[in-house]
C-alpha positions as CSV (number, residue, x, y, z in Angstrom):
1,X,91.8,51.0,85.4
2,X,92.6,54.5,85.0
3,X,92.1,57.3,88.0
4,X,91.2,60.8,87.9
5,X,92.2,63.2,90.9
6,X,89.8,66.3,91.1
7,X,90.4,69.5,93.2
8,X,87.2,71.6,93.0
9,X,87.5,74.5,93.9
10,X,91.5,76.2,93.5
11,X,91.5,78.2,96.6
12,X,93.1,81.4,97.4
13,X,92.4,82.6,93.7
14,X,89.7,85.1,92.3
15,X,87.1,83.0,90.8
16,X,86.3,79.5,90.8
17,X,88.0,76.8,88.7
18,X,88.7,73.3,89.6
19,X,92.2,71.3,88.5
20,X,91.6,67.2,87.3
21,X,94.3,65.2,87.2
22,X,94.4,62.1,85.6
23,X,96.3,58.7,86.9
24,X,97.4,55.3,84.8
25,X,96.8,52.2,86.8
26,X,100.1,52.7,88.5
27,X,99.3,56.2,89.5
28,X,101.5,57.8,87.0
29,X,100.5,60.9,85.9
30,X,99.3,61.0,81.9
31,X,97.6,64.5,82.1
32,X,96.7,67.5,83.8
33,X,94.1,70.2,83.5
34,X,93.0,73.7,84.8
35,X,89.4,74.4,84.3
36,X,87.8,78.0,84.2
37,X,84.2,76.9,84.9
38,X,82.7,80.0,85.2
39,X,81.2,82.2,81.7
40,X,81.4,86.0,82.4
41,X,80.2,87.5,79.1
42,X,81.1,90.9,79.5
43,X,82.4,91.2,75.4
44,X,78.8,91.1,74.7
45,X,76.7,92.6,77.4
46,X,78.6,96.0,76.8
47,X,77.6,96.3,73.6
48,X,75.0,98.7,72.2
49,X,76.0,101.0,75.4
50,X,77.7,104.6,75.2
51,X,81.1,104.1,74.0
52,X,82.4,106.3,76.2
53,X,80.7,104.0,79.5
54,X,83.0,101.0,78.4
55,X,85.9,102.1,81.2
56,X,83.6,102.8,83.9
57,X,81.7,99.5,82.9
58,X,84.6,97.1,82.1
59,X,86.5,97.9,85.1
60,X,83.8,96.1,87.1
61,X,85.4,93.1,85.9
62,X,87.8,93.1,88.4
63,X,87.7,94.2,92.5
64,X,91.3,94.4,92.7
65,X,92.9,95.3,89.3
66,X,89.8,97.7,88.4
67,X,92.6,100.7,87.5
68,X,93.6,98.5,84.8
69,X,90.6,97.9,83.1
70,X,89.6,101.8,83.7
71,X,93.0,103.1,82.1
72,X,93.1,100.4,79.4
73,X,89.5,101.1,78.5
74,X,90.5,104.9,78.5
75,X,93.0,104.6,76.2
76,X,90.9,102.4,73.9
77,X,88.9,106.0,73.6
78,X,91.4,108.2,73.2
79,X,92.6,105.7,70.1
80,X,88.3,106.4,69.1
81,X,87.9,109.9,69.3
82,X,91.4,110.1,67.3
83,X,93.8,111.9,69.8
84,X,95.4,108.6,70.9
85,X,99.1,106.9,70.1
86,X,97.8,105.1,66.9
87,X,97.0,108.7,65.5
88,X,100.4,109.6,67.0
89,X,99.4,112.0,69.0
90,X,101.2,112.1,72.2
91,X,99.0,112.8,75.8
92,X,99.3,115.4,77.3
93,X,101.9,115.4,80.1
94,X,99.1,115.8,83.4
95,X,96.6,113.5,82.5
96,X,99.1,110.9,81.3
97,X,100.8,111.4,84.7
98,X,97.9,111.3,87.0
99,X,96.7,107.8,85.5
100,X,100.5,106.3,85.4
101,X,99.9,107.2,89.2
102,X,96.7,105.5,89.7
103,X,98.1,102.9,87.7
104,X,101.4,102.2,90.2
105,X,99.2,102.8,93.4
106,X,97.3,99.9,91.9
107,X,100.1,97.4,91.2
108,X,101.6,98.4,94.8
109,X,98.3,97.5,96.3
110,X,97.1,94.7,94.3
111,X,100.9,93.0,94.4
112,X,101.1,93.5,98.4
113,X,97.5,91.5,98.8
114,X,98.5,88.9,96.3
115,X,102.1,88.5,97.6
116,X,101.2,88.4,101.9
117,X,97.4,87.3,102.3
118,X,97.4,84.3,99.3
119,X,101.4,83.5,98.9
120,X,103.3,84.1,102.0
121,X,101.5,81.1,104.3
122,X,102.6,78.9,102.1
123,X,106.5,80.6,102.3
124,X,106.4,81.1,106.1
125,X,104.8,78.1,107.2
126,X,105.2,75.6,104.2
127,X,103.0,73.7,101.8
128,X,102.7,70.9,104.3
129,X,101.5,73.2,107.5
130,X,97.7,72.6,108.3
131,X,95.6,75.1,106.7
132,X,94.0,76.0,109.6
133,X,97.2,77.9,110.1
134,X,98.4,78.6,106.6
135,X,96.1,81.6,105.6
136,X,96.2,85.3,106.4
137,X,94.9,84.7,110.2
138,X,97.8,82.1,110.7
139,X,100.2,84.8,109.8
140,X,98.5,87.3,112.3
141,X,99.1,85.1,115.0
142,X,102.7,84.3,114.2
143,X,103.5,87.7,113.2
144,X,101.5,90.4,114.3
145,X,103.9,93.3,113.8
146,X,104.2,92.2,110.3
147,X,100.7,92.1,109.1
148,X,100.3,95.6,111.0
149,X,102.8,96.7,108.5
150,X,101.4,94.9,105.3
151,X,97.7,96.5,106.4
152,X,99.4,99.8,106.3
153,X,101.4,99.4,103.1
154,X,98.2,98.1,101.6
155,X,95.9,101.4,103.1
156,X,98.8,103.4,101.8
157,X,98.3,101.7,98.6
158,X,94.3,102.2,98.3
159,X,94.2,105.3,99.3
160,X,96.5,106.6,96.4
161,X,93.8,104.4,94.2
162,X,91.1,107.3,95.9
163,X,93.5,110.3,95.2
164,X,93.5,109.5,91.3
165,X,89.9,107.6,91.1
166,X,87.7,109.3,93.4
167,X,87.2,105.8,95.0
168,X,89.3,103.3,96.9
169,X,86.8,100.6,94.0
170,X,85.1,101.8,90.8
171,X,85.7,105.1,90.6
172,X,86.5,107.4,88.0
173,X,89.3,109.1,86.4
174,X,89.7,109.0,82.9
175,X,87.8,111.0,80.1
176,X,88.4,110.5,76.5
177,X,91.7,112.5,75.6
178,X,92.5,113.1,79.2
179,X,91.4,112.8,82.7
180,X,88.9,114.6,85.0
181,X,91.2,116.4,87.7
182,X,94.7,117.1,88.3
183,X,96.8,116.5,91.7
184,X,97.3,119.3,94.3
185,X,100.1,119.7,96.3
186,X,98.4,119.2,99.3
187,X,97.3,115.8,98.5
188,X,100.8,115.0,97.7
189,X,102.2,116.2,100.7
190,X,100.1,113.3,102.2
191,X,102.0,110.9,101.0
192,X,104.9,111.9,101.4
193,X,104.8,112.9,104.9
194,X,102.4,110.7,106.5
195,X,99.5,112.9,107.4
196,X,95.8,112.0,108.2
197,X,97.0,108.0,110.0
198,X,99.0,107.5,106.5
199,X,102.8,106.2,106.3
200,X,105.5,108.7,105.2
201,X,107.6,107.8,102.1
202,X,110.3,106.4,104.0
203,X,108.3,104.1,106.1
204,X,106.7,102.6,103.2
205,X,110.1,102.3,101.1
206,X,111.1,100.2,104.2
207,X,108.4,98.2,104.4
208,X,107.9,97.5,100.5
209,X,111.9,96.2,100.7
210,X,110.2,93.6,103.9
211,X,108.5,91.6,101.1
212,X,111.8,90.9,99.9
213,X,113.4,89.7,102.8
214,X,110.6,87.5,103.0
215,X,111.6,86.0,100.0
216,X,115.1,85.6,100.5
217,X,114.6,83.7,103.6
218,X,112.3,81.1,102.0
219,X,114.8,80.7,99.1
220,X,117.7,80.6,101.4
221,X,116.2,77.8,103.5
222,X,114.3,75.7,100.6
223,X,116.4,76.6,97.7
224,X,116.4,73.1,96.5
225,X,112.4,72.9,96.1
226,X,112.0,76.8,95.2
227,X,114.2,76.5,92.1
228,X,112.8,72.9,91.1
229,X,109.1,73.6,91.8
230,X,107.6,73.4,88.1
231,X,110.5,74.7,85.8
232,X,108.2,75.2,82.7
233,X,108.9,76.6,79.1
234,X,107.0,80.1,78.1
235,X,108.3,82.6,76.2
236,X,108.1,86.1,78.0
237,X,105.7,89.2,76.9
238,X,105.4,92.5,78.0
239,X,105.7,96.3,77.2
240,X,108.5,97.8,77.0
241,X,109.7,101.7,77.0
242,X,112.4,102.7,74.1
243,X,115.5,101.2,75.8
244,X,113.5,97.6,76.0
245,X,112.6,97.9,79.5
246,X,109.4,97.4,81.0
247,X,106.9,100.3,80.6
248,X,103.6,99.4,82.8
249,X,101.3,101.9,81.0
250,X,102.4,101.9,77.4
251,X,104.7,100.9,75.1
252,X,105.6,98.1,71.9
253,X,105.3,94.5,72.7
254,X,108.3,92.4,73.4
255,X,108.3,88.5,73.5
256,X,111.6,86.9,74.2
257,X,113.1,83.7,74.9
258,X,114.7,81.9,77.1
259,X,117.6,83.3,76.5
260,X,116.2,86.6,76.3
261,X,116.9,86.8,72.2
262,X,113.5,89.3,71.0
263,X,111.4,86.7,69.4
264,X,108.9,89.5,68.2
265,X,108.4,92.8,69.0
266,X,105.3,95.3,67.3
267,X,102.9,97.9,68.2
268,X,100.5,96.3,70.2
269,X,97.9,97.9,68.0
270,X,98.5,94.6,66.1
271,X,98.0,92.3,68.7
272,X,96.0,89.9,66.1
273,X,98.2,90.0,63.5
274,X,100.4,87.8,65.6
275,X,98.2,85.9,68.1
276,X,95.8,83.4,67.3
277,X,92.9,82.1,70.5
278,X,92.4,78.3,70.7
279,X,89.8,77.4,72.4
280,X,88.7,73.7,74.9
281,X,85.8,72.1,75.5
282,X,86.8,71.9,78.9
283,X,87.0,75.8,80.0
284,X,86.0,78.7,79.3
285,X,89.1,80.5,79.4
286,X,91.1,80.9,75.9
287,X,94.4,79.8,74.9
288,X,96.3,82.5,73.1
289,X,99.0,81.7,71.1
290,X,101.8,83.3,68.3
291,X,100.6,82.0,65.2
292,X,104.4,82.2,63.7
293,X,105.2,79.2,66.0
294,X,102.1,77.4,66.6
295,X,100.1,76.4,70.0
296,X,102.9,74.9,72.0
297,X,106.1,77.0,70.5
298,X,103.8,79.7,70.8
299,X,102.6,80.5,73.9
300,X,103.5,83.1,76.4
301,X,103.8,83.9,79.8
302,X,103.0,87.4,81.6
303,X,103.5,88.9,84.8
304,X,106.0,89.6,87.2
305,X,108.2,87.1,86.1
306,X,107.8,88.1,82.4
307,X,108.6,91.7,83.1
308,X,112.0,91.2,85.5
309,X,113.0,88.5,82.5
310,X,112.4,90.9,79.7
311,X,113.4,93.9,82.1
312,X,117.8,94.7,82.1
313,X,117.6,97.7,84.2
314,X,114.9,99.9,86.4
315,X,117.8,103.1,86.3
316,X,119.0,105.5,88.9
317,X,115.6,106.3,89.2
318,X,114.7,103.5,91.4
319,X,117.9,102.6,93.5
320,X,116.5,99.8,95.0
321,X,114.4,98.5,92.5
322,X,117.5,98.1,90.3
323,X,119.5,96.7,93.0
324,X,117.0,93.7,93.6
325,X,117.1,93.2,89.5
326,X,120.4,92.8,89.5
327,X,120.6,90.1,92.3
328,X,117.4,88.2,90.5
329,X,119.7,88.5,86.8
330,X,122.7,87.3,88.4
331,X,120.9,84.4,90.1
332,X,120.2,83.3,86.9
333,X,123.3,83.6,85.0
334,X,121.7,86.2,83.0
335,X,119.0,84.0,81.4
336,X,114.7,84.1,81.8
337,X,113.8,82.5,84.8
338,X,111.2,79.9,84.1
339,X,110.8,78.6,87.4
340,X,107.3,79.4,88.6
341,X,108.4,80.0,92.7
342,X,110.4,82.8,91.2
343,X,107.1,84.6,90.2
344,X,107.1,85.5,93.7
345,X,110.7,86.7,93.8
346,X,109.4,88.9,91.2
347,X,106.5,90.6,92.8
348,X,108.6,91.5,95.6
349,X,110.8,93.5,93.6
350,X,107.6,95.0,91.9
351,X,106.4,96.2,94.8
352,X,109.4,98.0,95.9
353,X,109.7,99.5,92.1
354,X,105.8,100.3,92.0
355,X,106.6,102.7,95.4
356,X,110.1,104.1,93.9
357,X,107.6,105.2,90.8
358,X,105.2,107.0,93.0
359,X,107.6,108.8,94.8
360,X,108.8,109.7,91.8
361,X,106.0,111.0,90.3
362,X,104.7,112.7,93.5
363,X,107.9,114.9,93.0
364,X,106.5,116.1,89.5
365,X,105.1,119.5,89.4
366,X,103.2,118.5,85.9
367,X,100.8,116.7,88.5
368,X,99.5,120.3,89.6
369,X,99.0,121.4,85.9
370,X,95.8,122.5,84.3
371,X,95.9,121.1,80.9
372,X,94.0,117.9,81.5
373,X,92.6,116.9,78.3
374,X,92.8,117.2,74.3
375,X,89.5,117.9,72.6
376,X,89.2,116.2,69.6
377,X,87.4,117.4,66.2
378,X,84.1,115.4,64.8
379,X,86.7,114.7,62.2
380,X,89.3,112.8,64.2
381,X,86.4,110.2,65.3
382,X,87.8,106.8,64.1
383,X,85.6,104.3,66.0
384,X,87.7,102.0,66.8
385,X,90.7,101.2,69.5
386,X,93.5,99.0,71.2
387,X,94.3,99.7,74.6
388,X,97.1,98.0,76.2
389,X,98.6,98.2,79.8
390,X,100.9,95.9,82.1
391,X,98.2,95.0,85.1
392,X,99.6,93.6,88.2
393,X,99.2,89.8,86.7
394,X,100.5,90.9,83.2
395,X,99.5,92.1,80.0
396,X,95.7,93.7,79.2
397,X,93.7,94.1,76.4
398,X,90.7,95.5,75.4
399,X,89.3,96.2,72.1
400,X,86.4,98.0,71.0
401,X,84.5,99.3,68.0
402,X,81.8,102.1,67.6
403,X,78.9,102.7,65.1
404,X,78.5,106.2,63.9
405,X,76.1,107.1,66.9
406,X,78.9,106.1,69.1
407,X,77.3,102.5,70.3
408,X,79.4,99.3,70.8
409,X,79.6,96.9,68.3
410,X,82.3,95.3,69.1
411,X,84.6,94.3,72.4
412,X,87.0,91.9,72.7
413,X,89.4,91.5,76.1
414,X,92.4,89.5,76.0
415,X,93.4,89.4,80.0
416,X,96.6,88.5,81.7
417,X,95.2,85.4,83.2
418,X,94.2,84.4,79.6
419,X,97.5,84.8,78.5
420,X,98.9,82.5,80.9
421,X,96.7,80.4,80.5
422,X,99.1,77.5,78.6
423,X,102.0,77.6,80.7
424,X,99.7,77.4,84.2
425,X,98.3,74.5,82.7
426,X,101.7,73.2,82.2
427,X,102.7,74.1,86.0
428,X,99.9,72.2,86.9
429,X,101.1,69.0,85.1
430,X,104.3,69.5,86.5
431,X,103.4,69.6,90.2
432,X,101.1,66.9,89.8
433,X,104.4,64.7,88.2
434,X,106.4,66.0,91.0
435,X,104.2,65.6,94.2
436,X,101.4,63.1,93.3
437,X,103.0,60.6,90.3
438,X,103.5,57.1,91.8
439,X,101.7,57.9,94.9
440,X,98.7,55.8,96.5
441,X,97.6,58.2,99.3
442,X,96.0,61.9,98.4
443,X,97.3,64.3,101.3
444,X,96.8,67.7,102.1
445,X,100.4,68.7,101.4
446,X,100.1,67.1,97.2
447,X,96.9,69.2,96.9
448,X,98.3,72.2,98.1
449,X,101.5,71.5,95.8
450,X,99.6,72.0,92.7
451,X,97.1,75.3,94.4
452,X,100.7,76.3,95.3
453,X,101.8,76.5,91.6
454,X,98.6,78.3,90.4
455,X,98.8,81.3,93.3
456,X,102.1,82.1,91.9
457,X,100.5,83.8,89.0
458,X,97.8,85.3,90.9
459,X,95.3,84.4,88.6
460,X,92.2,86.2,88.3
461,X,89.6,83.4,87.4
462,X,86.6,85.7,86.9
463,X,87.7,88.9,88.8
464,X,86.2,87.9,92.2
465,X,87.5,88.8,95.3
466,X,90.3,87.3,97.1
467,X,89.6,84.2,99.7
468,X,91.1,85.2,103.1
469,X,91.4,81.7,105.0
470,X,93.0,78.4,104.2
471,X,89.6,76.6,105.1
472,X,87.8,77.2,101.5
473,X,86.0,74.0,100.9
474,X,87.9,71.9,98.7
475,X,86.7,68.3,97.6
476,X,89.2,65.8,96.4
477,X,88.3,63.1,94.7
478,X,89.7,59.7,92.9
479,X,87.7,58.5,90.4
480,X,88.7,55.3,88.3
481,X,87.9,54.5,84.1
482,X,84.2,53.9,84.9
483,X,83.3,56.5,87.3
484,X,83.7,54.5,90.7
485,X,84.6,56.3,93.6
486,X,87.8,54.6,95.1
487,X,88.8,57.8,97.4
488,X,87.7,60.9,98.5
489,X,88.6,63.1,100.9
490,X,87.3,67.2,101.6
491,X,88.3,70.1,103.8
């Protein structure tokens, strides 16, 4: 008499999906699945509009990686109107700039909510703690100077998302060939020296390198269960500049291995000439996959933790950044990382990187600039586009085509959690044979295990927003060959 363990819904993710889990008579585990239960549609609502809407309409996919879809949808039209980097013509050096800083103020942002209000319970207090206590309002009351910080790093964050889009949500940059405005040096000086109840640039260097620390502790003092926590096989994707290290806004595609040996690497322009989708009954949510090495071989992972592996050095440019690298390469004797608690020791280090960029950047005087766009001829119009660009949870894609009166025909979005969708699968098996296999009592603890696993890649299950508490309802239930319910138990 087999027994089927359900967890419906994941908390503490964007978007609803449930995880099954499937028991022998002995309670062994003989399979494991993440559904996506949810059907969005957008690939086909957005077509027949304006081809030039698809950036301000596509980013309303997403509350908290919006900047993504806006840019990668922007550079979709650039690639349509004929001025972008298939036609190999280079942006311009302003508007490139201004959305490489909307771009980092995003992954700053977007990284520091994923990383303190939906991972750090779980490191502070452990997978075990009660969750009326693990969850943001748990960490308030341990640590109240600390989340005073994070809600200032975080404001600092969103309100560089206004400087560049008009809009801490949804707002508006980007232009076909260009952008819409430049940076003045007033604005910058707003960042940088704390004016108008902002952080200076030093404060929020310091408190970027916090999320760190946090990290190190947990690993220091559970180092044992961080590095054993679902070791699972992907190969590792993402852009990468000319010296094969990780460009967020553009670049070729690099896959590597284990042993960080290039498996591929191509323009991502031909994205399907190397992936394949497979598809299950049992979610929405595709399976993309190399089709040189099949399904299984095949399959990728994103992110973080798919950047710092495929990533040898950040430079001088970012001191710190490059000094946390380092530590995370030598760790692991110079090889990927597959270990899925290390997704976490990777967005730490993006976040202090993402604030080394934009203080960067907000040094560059081609920010104040006038040249903000190239106009294309009637001539250049090609109708069709690949944008690509390294989100906070990994590699984006969007795809579109045009008819002659500019309409879309065509859209097709490939997004980071879709690419990760195999190897969280496999995390989820792996938890389940690690915290639940052989066992006759469901507890709070073996369910968190596997939610545990999951939040490490921030997964964006239909672009929702983000739960705040612990106390989501969450219904458990053990369900034997022919549907009988032998246990249940909810929260």
């Amino acid at each position: 008499m087999g027994k089927k363990l359900v967890i419906d819904p994941v908390t503490r993710v964007e978007g609803h999906g449930k995880v099954t889990v499937q028991l022998d008579d002995e309670n062994n585990i003989i399979g494991a699945r993440l559904h996506v239960v949810e059907f969005r549609g957008f690939e086909k609502f957005v077509q027949g509009h304006p081809y030039w809407e698809a950036p301000m309409f596509l980013q309303r996919i997403c509350g908290i990686c919006f900047v993504s879809h806006h840019l990668c949808g922007a550079k979709v039209l650039d690639d349509m109107i004929g001025v972008g980097y298939a036609q190999g013509v280079e942006m311009l050096p302003t508007p490139e700039k201004v959305r490489r800083l909307g771009h980092y103020f995003q992954q700053l942002q977007s990284h520091v909510t994923a990383y303190y209000y939906l991972i750090a319970p779980e490191m502070i207090f452990g997978m075990d703690a009660a969750p009326e206590k693990r969850n943001i309002l748990g960490l308030i009351e341990e640590n109240p100077e600390m989340v005073k910080r994070v809600v200032a790093l975080r404001k600092w964050g969103q309100e560089g998302i206004k400087l560049v889009m008009g809009k801490k949500m949804h707002g508006i940059a980007s232009v076909p060939g260009g952008v819409n405005h430049n940076v003045t040096q007033e604005q910058i000086d707003r960042f940088l020296d704390g004016d108008d109840g902002l952080l200076d640039i030093d404060t929020v260097i310091k408190y970027a390198s916090e999320a760190l620390d946090v990290f190190y502790k947990f690993h220091e003092e559970n180092r044992e269960q961080v590095d054993r926590f679902a070791d699972v096989p992907a190969l590792n994707m993402c852009l990468v500049d000319a010296e094969g290290n990780v460009d967020y806004y553009h670049g070729k595609m690099r896959i590597t291995d284990e042993d960080k040996n290039i498996i591929e690497e191509f323009d991502y322009h031909d994205y399907m000439d190397y992936f394949a989708e497979a598809t299950e009954e049992w979610s929405y949510m595709k399976f993309p996959y190399l089709k040189k090495y099949g399904r299984e071989k095949g399959s990728v992972r994103v992110g973080p933790l798919a950047r710092v592996n495929n990533t040898k050095a950040y430079g001088k440019a970012t001191p710190l950044a490059q000094i946390a690298l380092e530590r995370f390469h030598v760790y692991n004797n110079g090889k990927a990382s597959n270990k899925t608690l290390h997704t976490n020791w990777a967005r730490a280090i993006e976040i202090l990187h993402s604030v080394e960029l934009i203080k960067n950047l907000l040094g560059d005087p081609d920010l104040q600039k006038e040249e903000l766009k190239i106009t294309p001829t009637k001539e250049q119009w090609t109708g069709d586009g690949i944008g690509v660009v390294e989100a906070p949870r990994g590699t984006l894609l969007h795809h579109y085509r045009a008819n002659k009166n500019g309409e879309i025909t065509f859209c097709n979005l490939v997004v980071s959690t879709t690419q990760n969708n195999t190897v969280m699968n496999r995390t989820v098996l792996a938890v389940a044979q690690e915290y639940i296999g052989g066992q006759n009592e469901i507890t709070e603890g073996m369910m968190n295990a596997i939610e545990v696993g999951i939040r490490a890649y921030d997964p964006c299950l239909s672009c929702a927003t983000h739960a705040t508490a612990g106390t989501m309802p969450l219904d458990v239930q053990v369900i034997d060959s022919k549907g009988n319910l032998l246990d249940s138990k909810k929260r």
